[in-house]
Backbone as CSV, one residue per row, in Angstrom:
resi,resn,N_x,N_y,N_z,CA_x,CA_y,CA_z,C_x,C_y,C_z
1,UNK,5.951,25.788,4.206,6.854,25.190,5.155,8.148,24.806,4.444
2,UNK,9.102,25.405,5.000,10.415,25.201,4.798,10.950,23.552,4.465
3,UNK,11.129,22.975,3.818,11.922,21.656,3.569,13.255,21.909,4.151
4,UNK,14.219,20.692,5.617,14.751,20.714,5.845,15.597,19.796,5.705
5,UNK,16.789,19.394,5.026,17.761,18.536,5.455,17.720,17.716,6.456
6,UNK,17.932,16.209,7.017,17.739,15.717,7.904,18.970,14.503,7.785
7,UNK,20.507,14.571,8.451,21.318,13.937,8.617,21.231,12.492,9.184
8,UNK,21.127,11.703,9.104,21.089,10.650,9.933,22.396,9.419,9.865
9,UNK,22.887,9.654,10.950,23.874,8.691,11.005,23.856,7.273,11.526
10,UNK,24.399,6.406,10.833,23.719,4.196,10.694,25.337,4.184,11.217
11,UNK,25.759,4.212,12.687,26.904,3.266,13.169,26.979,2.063,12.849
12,UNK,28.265,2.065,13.103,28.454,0.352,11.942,27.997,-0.613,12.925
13,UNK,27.562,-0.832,14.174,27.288,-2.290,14.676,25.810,-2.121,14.435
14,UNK,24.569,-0.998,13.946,23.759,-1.127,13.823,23.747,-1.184,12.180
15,UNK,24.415,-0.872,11.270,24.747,-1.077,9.782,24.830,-2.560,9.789
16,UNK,25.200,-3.284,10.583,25.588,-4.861,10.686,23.942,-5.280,10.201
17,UNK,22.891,-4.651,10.950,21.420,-5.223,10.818,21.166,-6.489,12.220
18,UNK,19.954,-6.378,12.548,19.687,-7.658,13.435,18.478,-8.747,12.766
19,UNK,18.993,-9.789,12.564,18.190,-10.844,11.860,16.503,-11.163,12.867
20,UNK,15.464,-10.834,12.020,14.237,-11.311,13.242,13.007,-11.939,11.810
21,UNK,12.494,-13.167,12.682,11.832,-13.355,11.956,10.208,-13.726,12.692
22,UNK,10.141,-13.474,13.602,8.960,-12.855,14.487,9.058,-11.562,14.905
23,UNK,7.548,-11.026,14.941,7.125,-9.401,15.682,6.470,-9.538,16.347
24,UNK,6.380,-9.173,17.847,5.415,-9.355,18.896,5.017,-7.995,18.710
25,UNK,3.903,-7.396,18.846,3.254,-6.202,18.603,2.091,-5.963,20.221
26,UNK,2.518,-4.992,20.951,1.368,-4.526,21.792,1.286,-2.971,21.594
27,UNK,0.043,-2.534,22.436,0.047,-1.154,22.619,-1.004,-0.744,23.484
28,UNK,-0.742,0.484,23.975,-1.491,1.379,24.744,-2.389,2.318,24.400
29,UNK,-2.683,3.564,24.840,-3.436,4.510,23.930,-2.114,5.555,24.045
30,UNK,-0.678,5.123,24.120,0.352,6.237,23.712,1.090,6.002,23.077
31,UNK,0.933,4.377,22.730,2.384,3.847,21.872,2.239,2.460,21.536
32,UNK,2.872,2.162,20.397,2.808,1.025,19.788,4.396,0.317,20.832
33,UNK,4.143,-0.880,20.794,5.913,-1.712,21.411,5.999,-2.854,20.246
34,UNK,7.351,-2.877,19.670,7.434,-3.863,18.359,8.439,-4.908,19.096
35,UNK,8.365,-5.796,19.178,9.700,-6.736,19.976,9.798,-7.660,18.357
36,UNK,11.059,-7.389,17.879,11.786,-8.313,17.046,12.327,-9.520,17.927
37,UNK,11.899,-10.615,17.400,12.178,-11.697,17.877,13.012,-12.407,16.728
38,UNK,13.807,-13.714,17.193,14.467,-14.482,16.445,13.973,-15.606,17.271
39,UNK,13.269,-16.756,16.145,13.083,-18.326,16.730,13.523,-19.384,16.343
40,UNK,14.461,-20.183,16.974,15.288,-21.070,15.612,14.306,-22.223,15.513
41,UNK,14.444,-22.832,14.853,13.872,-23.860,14.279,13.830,-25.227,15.149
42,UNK,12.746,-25.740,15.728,12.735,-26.606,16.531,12.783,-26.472,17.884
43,UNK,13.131,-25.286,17.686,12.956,-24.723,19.261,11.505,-24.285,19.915
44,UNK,11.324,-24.408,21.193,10.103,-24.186,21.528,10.150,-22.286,22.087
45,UNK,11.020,-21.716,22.050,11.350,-20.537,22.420,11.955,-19.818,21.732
46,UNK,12.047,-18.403,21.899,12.798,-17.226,21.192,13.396,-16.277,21.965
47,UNK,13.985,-15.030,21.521,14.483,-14.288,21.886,14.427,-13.216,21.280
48,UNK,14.195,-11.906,22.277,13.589,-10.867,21.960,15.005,-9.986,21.062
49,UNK,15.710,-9.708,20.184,16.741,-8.883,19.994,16.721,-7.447,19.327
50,UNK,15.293,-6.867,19.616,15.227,-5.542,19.500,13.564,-5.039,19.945
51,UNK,13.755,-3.712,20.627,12.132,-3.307,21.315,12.229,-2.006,20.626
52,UNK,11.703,-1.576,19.861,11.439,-0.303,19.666,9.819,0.011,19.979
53,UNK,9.907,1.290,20.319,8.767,1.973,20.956,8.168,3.280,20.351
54,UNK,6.953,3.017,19.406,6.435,4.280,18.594,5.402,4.948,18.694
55,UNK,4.592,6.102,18.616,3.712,6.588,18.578,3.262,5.832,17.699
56,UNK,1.337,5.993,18.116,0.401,5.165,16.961,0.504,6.287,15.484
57,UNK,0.530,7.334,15.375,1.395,8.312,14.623,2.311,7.681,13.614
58,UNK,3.362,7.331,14.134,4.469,7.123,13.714,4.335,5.559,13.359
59,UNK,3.494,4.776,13.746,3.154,3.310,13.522,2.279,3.288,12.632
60,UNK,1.508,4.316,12.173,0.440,4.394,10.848,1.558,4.633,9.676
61,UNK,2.632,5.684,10.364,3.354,6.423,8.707,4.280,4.922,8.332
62,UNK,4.427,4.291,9.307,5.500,2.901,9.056,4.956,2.299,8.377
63,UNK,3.639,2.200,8.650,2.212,1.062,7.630,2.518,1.529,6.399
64,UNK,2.331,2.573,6.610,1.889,3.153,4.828,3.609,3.200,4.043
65,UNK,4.549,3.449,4.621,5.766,3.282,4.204,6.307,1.838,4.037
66,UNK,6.146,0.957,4.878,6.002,-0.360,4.452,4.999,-0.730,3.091
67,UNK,3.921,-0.594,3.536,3.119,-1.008,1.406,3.061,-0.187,0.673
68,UNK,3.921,0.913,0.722,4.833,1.630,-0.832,6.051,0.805,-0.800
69,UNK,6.554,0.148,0.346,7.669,-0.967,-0.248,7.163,-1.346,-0.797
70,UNK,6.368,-2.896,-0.052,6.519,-4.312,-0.627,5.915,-3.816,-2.071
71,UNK,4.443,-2.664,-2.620,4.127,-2.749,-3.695,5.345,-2.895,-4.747
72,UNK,6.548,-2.249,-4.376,7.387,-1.296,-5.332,8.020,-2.690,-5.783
73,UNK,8.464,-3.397,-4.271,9.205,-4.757,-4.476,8.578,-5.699,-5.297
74,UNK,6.928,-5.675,-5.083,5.949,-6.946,-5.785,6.390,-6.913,-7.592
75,UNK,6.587,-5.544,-7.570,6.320,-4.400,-9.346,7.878,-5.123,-9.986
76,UNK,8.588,-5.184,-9.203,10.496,-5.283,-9.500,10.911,-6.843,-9.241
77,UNK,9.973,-7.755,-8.217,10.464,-9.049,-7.978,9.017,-10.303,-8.311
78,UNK,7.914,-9.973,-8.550,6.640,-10.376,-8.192,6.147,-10.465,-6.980
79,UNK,4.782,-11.156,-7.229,4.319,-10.992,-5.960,5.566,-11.812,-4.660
80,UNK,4.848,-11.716,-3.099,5.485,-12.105,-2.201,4.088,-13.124,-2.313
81,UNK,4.712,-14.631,-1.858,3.663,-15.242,-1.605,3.981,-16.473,0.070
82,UNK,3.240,-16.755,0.258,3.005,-17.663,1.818,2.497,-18.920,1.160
83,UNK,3.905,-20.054,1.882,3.420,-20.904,2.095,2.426,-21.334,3.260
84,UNK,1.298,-22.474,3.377,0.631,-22.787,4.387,1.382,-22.655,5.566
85,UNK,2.417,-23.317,5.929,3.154,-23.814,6.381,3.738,-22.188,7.617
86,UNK,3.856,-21.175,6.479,4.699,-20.036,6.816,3.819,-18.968,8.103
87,UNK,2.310,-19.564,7.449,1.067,-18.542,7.906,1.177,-19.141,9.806
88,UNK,1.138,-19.943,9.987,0.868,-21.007,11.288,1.430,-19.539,12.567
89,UNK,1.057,-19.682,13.393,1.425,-19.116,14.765,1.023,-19.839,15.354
90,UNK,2.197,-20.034,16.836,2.463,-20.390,17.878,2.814,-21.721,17.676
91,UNK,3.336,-23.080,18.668,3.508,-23.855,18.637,3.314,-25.184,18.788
């Protein structure tokens, strides 16, 4: 199989990045739904500021592409660690 080139162009208001520090995660038997959330602090609520929508496919290769990050990051910065505090869900 041929190796192809694959262009991808990052417009600058999505180059900007969107800050989230919650993931609401559901799915079906056709697709994963990721809702990036942002929750400020003290607040009893959030806001959803990005939905992307993936095949369970494409939500396994993200898994496995995500922990060849963080390993690479753990190897270059140490481990990532959790405070008690950090682990907690809901309010």
């Amino acid at each position: 199989m041929e190796n192809k080139e694959i262009k991808i162009e990052l417009p600058e208001k999505e180059a900007e990045g969107t800050y989230a520090n919650f993931v609401g995660i559901g799915f079906n038997n056709a697709e994963f739904i990721l809702d990036f959330i942002r929750i400020m602090p003290g607040l009893n609520k959030g806001k959803v500021f990005s939905r992307v929508i993936m095949t369970p496919q494409n939500v396994k290769s993200l898994l496995m592409s995500l922990e060849n990050s963080v390993k690479q990051y753990e190897e270059k910065f140490g481990e990532i660690k959790f405070e008690k505090k950090d682990i907690k869900i809901g309010f």
